[in-house]
N, C-alpha and C positions, 0 to 999 in steps of 0.2 A: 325475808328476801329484800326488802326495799331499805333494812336497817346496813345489809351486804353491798347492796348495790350506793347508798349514799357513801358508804365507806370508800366503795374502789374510787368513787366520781372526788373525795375528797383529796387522796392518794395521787390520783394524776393530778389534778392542779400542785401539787405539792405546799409543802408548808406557807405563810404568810409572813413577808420579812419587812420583819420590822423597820429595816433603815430602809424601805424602797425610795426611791429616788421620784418625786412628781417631774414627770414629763413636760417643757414648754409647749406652748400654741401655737403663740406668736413671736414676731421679729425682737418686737416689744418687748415683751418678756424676756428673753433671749438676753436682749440688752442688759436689763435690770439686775437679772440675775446674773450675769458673768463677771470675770475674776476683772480684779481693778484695772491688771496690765491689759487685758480686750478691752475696758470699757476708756482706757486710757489713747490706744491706738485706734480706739473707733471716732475719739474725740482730735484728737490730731489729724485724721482724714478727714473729717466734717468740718475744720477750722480753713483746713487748703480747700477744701471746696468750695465755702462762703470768700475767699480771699481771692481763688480763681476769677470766682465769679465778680465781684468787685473789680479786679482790674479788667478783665473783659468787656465792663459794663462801660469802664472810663475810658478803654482805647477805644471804643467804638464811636464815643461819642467827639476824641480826638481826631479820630480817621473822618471822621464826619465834617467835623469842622473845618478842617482842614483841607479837605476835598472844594467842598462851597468856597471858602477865600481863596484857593488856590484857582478857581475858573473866575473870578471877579478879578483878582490880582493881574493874571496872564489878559482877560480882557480889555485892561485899562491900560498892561505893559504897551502893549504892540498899536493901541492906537494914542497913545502918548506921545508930545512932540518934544518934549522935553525930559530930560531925566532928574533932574534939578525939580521940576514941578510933580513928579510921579513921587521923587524921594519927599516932598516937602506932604502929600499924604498916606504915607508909610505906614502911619499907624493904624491907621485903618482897616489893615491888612495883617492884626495883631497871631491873627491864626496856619497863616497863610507861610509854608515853609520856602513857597518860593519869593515871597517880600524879604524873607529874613535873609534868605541868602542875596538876594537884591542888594539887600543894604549894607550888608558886609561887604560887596563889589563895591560900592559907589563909596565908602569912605575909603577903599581899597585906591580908588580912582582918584580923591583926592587928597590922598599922602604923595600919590605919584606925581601931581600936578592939577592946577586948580584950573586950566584947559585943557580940554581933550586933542584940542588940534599943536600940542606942543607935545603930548607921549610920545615918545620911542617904540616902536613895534617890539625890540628886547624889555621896554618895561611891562608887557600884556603876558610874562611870564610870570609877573609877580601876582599880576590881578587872576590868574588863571590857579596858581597857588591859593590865593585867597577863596576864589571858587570852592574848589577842592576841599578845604578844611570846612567851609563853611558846610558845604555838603554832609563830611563827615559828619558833624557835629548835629546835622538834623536826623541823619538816621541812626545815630544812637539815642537820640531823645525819645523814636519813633518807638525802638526796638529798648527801651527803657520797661521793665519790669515785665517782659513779656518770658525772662529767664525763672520766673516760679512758674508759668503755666510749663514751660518745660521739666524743670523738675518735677512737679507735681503728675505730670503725665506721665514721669519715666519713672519715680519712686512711690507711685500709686500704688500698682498691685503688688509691688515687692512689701510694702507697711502691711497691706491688705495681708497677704504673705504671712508676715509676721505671725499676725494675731490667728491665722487661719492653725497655724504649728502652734503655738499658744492654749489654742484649743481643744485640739487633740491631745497634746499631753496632759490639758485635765481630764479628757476622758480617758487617757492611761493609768495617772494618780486615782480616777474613784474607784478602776477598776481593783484596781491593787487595795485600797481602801472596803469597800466593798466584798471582795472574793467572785464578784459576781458581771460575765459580761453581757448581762443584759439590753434590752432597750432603755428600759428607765434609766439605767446608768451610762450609759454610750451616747445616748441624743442629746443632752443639756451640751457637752461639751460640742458636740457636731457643728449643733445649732450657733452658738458661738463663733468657730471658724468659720463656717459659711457665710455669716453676717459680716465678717471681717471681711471675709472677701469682697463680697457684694459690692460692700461701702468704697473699698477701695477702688475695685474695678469704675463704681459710680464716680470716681471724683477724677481718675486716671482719662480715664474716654472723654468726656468733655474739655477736660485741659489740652489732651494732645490737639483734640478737632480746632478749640480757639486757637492755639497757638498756628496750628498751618495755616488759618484762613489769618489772621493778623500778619503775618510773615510773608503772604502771600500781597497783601497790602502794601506790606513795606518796599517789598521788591517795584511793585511799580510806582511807587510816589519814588522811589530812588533810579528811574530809567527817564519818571517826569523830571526830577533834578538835574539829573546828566543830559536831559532834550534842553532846557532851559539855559545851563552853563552854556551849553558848545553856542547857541543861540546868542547867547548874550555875548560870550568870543567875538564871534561871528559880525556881531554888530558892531561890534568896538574895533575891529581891522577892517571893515568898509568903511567907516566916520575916519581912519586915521589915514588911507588912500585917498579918500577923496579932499583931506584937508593938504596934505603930499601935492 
């Protein structure tokens, strides 16, 4: 009876197959284990992630910097009596987007005339030109490499993507390989895609977040540009009135 009964309990497990597939654990492992093209695509997302994070680290420290000189800059503008003595410590202000554009007006001012009380009000088109470019020219500097944290956020989960169908199809090829569609043979592959995803999704969401908040930055240090131009306008057609 009990030589019967080991028999049936043998019968339902059924036979032991020899290629069974060992099961992963971990993410870890997972990694280790996968085909070149996953562990190829897993390194490609971990390379924009560390690169994200690198430029995030340095506009911040630009947008920083930049902030600070920019309220010492505007502090000294407005209670300065002379422009002549504000431009002669420029440099000091090496950070400060609205020095730079300062200073691009003031040699803009003296191509037009080496006094202010001899400009033309038609020549404050040229200095207003100059403005402008000079503007332009600082918020592309601003908005200078913040175009990978966009890609990286928009072609994140699509790479993720990738490897995720990468993965699944080796869980198609072992089934095929195998005969057999088991768990030991269907999880190594899973595990795989899922990690792809993960990794992706992990490097996709932090790039988009820094990019809106950088961008969101930019936007107002370029409405301080455009306060500062009309400002400075502004000054330069009251000094040419009253010298009139």
């Amino acid at each position: 009876m009990n030589w019967i009964l080991f028999s049936e309990m043998a019968l339902a497990k059924g036979p032991a197959t020899p290629n069974s597939v060992v099961v992963q654990t971990s993410a870890l492992e997972s990694i280790l284990q996968a085909s070149p093209v996953v562990q190829l695509t897993l390194l490609i997302l971990v390379g924009l992630s560390v690169v994200c994070w690198a430029i995030a680290f340095a506009k911040y420290r630009q947008f920083r910097n930049m902030q600070e000189s920019n309220e010492l800059f505007l502090s000294r503008f407005w209670k300065a009596t002379s422009l002549d003595a504000l431009f002669e410590n420029i440099d000091q202000y090496e950070d400060s987007s609205l020095a730079r554009v300062f200073k691009s007006a003031y040699k803009e001012l003296n191509k037009l005339s080496g006094s202010l009380t001899s400009i033309k009000l038609g020549a404050l088109d040229n200095l207003e030109r100059s403005l402008r470019k000079a503007t332009d020219r600082e918020l592309s500097f601003m908005e200078s490499k913040l175009t990978v944290l966009a890609t990286t956020g928009s072609t994140g989960p699509f790479i993720g993507l990738f490897g995720t169908v990468w993965g699944i199809m080796s869980s198609f090829h072992k089934i095929g390989q195998t005969g057999s569609a088991s768990l030991a043979v269907v999880a190594p592959g899973i595990s795989e895609a899922l990690v792809a995803t993960a990794i992706g999704l992990a490097a996709a969401i932090p790039a988009v977040v820094l990019y809106n908040n950088f961008i969101a930055k930019v936007r107002k240090e370029e409405m301080e540009l455009n306060n500062f131009c009309s400002d400075f306008l502004n000054l330069m057609k009251r000094n040419l009135m009253k010298a009139e």
